[in-house]
C-alpha positions in Angstrom: 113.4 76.1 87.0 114.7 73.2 84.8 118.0 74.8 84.2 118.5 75.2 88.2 117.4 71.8 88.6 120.2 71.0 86.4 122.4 73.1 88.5 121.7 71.9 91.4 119.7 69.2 91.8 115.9 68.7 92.4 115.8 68.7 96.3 117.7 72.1 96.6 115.7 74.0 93.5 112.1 72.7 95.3 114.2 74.9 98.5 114.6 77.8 96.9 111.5 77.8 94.9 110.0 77.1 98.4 111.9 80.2 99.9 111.2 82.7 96.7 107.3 81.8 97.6 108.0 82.8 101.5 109.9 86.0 100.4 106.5 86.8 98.0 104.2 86.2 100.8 106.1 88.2 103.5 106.0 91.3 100.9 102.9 90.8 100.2 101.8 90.6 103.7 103.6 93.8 104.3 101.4 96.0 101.9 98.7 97.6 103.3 95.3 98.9 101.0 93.1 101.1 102.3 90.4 100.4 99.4 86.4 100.6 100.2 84.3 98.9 97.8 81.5 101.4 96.8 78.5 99.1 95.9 76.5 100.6 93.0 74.2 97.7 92.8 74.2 95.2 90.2 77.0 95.2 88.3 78.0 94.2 84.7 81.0 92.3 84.3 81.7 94.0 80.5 80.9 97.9 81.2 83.6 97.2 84.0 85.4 95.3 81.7 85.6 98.3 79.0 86.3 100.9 82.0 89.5 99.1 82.5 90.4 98.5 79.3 89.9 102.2 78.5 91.9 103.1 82.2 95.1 101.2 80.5 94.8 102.6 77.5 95.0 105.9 79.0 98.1 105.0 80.5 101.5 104.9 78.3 103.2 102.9 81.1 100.7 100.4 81.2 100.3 100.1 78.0 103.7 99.8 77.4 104.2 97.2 80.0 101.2 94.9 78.9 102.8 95.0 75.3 106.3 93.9 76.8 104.5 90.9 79.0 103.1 90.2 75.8 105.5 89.7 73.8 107.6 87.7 75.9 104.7 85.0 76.9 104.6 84.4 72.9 107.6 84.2 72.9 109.0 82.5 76.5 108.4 78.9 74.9 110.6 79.7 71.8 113.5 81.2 73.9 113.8 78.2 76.3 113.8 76.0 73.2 116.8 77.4 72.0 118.5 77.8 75.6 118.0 74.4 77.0 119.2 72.8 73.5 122.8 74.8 73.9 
């Protein structure tokens, strides 16, 4: 965001931030889920907590992906360090 506000200016970046929000809430809006929630009585926050866990791991995409996202959080401070200083 910084580097588009350097681009073109705060008013017009806060636009297009604005409209990148609209265009994430009309696809969002468009997606329909069909999901019933099967109650089971109480539930414990870590048993579903280890069934997901366990779900991912089961997955190579997924586990792929969360390594990738990973990665880049740690290191998404360190690369606009070096790209706003050029």
């Amino acid at each position: 965001m910084g580097a588009l506000i350097r681009l073109v200016g705060a008013p017009l970046a806060l636009l297009a931030d604005a409209l990148l929000l609209l265009d994430s809430v009309v696809i969002l809006r468009g997606l329909r889920v069909n999901e019933k929630h099967v109650s089971t009585g109480r539930t414990h926050f870590w048993c579903d907590l280890k069934e997901g866990l366990y779900f991912v791991l089961g997955q190579r995409l997924l586990v792929s992906l969360a390594i990738v996202v990973g990665l880049l959080q740690l290191s998404n401070p360190s690369i606009w360090a070096c790209v706003t200083r050029w």
